[in-house]
Structures are given as C-alpha cells and as structure tokens.
NUKOLSE-972446 format. One record per residue: x, y, z of N, C-alpha, C in turn; residue number from 0; residue in three letters. Coordinates in Angstrom, 1 decimal. Example, Ala and Ser with C-alpha at 12.3 -4.5 7.8 and 13.67 -1.06 7.14 Angstrom:
BEGIN
ATOM/n.px/n.py/n.pz/ca.px/ca.py/ca.pz/c.px/c.py/c.pz/i/aa
ATOM/13.2/-5.7/7.8/12.3/-4.5/7.8/13.2/-3.3/7.8/0/ALA
ATOM/12.8/-2.2/7.1/13.7/-1.1/7.1/12.9/0.0/7.9/1/SER
// end
This chain:
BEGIN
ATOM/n.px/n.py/n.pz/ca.px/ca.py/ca.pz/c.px/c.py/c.pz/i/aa
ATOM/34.9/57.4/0.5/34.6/56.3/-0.5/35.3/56.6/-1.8/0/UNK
ATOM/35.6/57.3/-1.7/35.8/58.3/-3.4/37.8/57.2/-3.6/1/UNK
ATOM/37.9/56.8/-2.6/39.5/55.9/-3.0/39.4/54.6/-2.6/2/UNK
ATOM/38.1/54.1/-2.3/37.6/52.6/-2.4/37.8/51.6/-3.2/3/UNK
ATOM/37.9/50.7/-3.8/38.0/49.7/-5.0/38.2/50.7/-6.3/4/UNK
ATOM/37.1/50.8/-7.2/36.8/51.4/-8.3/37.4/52.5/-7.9/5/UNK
ATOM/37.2/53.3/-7.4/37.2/55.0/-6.6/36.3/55.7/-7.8/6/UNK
ATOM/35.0/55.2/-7.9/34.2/55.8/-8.6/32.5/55.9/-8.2/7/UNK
ATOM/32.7/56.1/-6.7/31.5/55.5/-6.3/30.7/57.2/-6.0/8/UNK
ATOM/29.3/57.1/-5.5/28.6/58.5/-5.9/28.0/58.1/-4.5/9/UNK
ATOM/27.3/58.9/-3.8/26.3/58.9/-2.6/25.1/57.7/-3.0/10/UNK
ATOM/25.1/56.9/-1.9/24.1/56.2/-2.9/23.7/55.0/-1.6/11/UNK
ATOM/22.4/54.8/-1.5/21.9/53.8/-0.6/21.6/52.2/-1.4/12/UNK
ATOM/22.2/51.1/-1.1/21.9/50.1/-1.3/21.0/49.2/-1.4/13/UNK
ATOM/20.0/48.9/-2.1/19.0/48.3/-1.5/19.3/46.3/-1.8/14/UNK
ATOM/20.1/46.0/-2.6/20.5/44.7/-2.2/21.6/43.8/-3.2/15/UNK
ATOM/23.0/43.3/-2.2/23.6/43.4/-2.6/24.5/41.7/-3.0/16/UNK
ATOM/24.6/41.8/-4.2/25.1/40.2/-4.2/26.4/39.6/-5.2/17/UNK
ATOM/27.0/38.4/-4.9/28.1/38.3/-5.4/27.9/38.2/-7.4/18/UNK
ATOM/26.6/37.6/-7.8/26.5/37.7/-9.0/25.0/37.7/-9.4/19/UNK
ATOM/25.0/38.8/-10.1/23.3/38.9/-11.2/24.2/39.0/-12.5/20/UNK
ATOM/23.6/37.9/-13.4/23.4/37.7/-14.6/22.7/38.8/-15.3/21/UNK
ATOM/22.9/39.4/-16.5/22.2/40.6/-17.2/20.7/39.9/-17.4/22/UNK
ATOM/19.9/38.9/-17.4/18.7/38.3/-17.5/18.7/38.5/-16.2/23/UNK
ATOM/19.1/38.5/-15.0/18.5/38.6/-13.6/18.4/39.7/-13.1/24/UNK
ATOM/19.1/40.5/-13.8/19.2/41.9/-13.2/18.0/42.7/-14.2/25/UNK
ATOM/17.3/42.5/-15.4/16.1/42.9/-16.5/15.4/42.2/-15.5/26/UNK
ATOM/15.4/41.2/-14.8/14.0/40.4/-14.5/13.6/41.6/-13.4/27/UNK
ATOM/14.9/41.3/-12.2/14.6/42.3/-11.0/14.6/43.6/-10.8/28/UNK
ATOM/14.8/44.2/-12.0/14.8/45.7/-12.1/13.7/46.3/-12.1/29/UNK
ATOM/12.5/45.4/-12.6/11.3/45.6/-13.4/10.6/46.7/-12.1/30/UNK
ATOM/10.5/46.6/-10.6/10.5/47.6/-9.4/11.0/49.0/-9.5/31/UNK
ATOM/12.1/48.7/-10.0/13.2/49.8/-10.0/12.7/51.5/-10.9/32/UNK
ATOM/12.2/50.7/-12.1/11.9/51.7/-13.5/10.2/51.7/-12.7/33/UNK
ATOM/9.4/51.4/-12.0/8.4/52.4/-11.7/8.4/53.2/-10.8/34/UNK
ATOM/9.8/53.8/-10.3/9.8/54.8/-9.3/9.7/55.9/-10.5/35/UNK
ATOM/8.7/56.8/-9.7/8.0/58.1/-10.3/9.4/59.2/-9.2/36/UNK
ATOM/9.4/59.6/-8.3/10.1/60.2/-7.2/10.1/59.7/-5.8/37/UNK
ATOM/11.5/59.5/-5.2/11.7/58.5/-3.6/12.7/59.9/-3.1/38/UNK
ATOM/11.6/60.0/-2.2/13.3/60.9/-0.7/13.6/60.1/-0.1/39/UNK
ATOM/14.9/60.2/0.6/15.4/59.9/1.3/15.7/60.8/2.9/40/UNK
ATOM/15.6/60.4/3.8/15.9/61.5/4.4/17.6/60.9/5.5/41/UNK
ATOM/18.4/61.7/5.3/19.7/61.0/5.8/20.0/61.5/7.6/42/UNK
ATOM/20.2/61.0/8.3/20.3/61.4/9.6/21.1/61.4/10.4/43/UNK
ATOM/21.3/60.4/11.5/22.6/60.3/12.5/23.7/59.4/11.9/44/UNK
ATOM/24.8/60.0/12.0/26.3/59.4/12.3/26.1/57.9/13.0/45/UNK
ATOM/26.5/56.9/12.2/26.8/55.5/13.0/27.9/54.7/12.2/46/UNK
ATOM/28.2/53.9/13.2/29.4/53.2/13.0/28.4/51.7/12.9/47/UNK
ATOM/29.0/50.4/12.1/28.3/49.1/12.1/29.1/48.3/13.1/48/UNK
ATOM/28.5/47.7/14.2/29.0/47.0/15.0/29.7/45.6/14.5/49/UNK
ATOM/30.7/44.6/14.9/31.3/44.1/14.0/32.0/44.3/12.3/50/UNK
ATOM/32.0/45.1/11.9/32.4/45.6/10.6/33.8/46.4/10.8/51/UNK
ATOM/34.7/46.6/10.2/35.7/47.1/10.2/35.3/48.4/9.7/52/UNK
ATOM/35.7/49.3/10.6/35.6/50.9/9.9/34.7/51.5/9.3/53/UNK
ATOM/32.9/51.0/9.5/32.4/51.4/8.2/31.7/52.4/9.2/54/UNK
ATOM/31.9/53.9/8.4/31.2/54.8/8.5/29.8/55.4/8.0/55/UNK
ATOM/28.7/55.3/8.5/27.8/56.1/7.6/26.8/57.1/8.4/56/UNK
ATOM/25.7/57.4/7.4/24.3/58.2/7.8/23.3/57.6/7.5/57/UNK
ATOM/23.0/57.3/8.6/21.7/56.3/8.5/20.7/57.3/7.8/58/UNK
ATOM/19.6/56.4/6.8/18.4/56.8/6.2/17.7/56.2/7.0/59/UNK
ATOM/16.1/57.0/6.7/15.5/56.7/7.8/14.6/55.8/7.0/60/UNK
ATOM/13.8/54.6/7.4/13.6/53.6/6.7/12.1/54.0/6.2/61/UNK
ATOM/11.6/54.4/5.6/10.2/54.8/5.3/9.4/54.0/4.7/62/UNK
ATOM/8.3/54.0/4.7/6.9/52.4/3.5/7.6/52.5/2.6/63/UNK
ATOM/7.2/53.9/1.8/8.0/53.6/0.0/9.1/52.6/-0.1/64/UNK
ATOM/9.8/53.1/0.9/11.3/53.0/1.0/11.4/51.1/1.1/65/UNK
ATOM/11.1/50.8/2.4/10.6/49.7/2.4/10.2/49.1/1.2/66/UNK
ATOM/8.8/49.2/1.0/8.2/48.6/-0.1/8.9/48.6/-1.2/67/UNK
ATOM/9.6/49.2/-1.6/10.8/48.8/-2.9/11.6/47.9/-2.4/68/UNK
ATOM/12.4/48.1/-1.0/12.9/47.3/-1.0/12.4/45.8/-0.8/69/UNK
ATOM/11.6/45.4/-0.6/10.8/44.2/-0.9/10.4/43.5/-1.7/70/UNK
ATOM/10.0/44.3/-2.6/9.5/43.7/-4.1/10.3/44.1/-4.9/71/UNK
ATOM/11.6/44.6/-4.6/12.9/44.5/-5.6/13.5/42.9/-4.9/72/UNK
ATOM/13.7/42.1/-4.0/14.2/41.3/-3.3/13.0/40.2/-3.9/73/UNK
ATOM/12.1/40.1/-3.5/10.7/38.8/-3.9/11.2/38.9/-5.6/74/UNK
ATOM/11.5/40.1/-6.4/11.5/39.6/-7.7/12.9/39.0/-7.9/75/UNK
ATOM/14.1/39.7/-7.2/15.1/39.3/-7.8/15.5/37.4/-6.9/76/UNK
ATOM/15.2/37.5/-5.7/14.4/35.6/-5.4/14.2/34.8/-6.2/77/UNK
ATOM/13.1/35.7/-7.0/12.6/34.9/-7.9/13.3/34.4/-9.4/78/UNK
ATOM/13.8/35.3/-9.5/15.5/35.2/-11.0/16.6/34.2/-10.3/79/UNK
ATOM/16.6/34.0/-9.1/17.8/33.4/-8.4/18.7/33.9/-7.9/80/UNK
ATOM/18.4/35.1/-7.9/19.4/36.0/-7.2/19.9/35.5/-5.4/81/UNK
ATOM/20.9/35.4/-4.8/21.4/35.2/-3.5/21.5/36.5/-3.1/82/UNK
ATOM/21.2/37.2/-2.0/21.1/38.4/-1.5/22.4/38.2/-0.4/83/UNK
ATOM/23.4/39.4/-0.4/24.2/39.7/0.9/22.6/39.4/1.9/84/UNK
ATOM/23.6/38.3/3.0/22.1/38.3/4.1/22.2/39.5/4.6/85/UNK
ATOM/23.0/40.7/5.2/22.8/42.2/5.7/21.7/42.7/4.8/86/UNK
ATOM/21.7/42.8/3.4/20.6/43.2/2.9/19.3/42.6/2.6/87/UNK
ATOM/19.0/41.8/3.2/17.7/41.3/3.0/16.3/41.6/4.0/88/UNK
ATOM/15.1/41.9/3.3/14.2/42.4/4.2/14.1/41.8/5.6/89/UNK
ATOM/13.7/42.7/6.8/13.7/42.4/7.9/15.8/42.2/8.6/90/UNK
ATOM/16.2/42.4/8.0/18.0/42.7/8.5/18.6/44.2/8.0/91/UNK
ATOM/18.1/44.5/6.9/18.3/45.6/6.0/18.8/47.3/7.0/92/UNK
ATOM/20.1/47.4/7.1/19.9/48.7/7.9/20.0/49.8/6.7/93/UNK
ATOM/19.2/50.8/6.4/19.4/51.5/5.3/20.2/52.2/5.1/94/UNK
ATOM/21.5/52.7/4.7/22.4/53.6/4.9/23.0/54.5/3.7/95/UNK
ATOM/23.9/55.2/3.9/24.7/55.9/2.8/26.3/55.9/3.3/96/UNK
ATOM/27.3/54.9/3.2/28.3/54.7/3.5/29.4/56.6/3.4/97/UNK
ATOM/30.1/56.5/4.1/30.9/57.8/4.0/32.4/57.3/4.2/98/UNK
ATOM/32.7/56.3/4.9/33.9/55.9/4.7/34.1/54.2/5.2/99/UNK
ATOM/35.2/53.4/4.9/35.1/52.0/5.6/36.7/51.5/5.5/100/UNK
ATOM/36.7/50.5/6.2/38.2/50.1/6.4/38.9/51.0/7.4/101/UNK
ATOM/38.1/51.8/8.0/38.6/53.1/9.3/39.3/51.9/10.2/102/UNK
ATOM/40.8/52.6/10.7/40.7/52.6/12.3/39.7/52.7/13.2/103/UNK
ATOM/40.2/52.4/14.2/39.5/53.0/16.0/39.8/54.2/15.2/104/UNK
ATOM/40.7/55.1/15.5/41.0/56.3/15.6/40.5/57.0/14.7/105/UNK
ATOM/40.7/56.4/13.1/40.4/57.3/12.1/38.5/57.5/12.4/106/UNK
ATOM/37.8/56.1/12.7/36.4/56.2/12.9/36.1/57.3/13.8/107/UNK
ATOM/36.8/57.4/15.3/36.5/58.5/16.0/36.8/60.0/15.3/108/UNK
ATOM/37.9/60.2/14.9/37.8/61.6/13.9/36.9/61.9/12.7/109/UNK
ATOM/36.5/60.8/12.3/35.6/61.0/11.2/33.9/61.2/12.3/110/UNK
ATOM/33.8/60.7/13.1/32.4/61.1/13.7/32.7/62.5/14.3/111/UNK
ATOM/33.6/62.7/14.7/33.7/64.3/15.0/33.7/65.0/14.3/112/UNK
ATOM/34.1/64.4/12.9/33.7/65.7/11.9/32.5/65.7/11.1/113/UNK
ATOM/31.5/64.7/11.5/30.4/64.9/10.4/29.1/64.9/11.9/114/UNK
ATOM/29.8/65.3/12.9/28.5/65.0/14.0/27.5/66.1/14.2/115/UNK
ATOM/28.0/67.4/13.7/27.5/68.3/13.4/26.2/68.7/11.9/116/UNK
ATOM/26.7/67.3/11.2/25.6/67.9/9.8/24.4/67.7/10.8/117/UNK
ATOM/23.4/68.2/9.8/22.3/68.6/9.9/21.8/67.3/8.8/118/UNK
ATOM/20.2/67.1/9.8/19.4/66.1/8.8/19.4/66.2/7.6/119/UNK
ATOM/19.5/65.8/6.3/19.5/66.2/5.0/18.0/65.2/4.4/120/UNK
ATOM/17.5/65.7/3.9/16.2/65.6/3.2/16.6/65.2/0.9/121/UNK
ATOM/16.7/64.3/1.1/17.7/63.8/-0.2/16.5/63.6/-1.5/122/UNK
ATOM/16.5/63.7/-2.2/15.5/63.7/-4.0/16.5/62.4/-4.3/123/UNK
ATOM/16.2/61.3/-4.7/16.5/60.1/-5.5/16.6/60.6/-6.8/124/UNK
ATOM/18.4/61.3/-7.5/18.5/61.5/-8.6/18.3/60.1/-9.8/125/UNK
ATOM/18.5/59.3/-9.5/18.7/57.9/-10.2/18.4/56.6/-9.2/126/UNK
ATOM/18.0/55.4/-10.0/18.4/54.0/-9.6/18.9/53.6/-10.6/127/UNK
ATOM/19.8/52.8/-9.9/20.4/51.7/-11.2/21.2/50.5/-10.8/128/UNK
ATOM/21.5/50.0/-11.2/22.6/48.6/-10.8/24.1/49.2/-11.3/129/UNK
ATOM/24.7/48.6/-10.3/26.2/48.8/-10.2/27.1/47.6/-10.2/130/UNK
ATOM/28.1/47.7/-10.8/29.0/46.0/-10.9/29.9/47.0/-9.7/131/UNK
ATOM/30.2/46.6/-8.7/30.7/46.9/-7.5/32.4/46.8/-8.5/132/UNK
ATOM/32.8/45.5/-9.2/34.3/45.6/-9.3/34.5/46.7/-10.2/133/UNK
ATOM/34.0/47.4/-11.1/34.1/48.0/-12.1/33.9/49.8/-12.0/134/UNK
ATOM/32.6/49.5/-11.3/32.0/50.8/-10.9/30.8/51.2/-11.7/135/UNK
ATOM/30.9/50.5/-13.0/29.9/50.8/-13.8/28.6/50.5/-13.4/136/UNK
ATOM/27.8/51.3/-13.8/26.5/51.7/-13.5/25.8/51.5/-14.7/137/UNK
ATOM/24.4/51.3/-14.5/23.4/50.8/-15.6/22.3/51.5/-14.7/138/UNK
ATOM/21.7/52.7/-15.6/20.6/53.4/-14.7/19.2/52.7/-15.4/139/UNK
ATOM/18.7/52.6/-14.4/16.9/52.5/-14.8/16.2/53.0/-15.1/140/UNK
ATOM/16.5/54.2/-14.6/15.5/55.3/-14.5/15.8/56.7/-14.0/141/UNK
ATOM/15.7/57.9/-14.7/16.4/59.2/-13.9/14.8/60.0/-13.4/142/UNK
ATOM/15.4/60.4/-12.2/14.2/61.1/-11.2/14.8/62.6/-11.1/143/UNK
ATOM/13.8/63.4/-10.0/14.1/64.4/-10.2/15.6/64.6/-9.4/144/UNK
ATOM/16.0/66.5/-9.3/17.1/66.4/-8.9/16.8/67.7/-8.0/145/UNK
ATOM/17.3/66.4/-6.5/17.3/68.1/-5.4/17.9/67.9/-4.3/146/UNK
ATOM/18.6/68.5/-3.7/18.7/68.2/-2.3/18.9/69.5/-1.0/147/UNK
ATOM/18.3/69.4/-0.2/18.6/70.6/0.3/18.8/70.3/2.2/148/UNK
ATOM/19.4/71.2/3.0/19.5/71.1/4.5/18.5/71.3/5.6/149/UNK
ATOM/18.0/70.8/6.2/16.9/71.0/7.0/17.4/72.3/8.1/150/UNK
// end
C-alpha cells in the first residue's frame, strides 16, 4: 500500500467509505468516533476479494464493539447525508486491513505465500480519524492506547 495513490497510507481498517463528506458531515458523524475509550482488533487469515482486482488483505474478525461502531458511525453519518461505498455498509461490510491491490493472478499468489505464515495478530486501535483518500491527510479524533503484539 505504501506506493498506492498518496503513498501515505498507515495499517488501518475502514469502517465507511464515500466519494464526498463535507467538513459539517464529517463533525456531525464523527461524534461515535471521539467516544472510543480503547477497540482491538484482532487480524487473521490471508484473503483475496472475489471480483476486485488484486486486493490483498487480513481479515479482522468482526466483533459487537466492532460492529456497534460501525453502525452508529453509518445511522449518523445517513443522517448528515452521507452516501456510503455500498461494500461498506452495515450487513455487506467485510472488515479488513488491506496489504496490497491492483495485484496480478501471479503477484496475488506470491503475495499469499508470503504472508500465509503470519500468525493471528491481536491489534490496540492507536487512533480514529478521517482520511481524504486523494490527499492522504488525516484528521484524528481521538488517540487510544498504543500496542500490538503476536499471538
């Protein structure tokens, strides 16, 4: 990901993604965001997205917390007017951490042979924040603690 558009992207799970939030829609629907106290993540098996060109990731495993954010970050930002990528909307939502995209056949096969070996990873939510995808910039909400370690 690190030579993607921006090439300034960081590990990071999506919870919903759209072609435009207004700075008034993005204060409205954040308001979910700034009450996370601490969220794990836990990262797991190697998968490829069926129809999608090349996209590589590690699935997270979908948990309530996990969920429930992502719900009532979606019902508020609905409610600002937000249009959600339909992949990211509750009940479609596959939770992930992208690792690479735009892969070949081929490049996708070597890239699962090289990450088929990690180990579950058990992840601490350093930050949330909003991201302008063209830019890269980031607007954090809120900083959490900081951990990550290998099962």
């Amino acid at each position: 990901m690190a030579t993607a558009t921006h090439g300034r992207h960081r590990p990071h799970v999506s919870l919903l993604v759209a072609p435009r939030i207004t700075s008034a829609q993005a204060r409205s629907g954040a308001e979910p965001l700034g009450a996370i106290t601490d969220l794990s993540v836990r990262l797991g098996s190697v998968a490829v997205f069926p129809g999608r060109a090349g996209v590589l990731y590690l699935s997270v495993v979908p948990t309530l917390p996990l969920l429930r954010l992502h719900h009532a970050l979606h019902a508020r930002m609905a409610r600002a007017g937000v249009e959600s990528d339909r992949h990211y909307l509750p009940d479609m939502w596959v939770p992930h951490c992208t690792l690479a995209q735009g892969l070949t056949h081929d490049e996708v096969t070597t890239g699962v042979r090289a990450v088929k070996r990690l180990r579950p990873l058990e992840a601490e939510v350093t930050s949330v924040g909003l991201v302008d995808t063209d830019t890269g910039d980031i607007t954090t909400v809120t900083e959490l603690s900081h951990s990550m370690h290998a099962e």
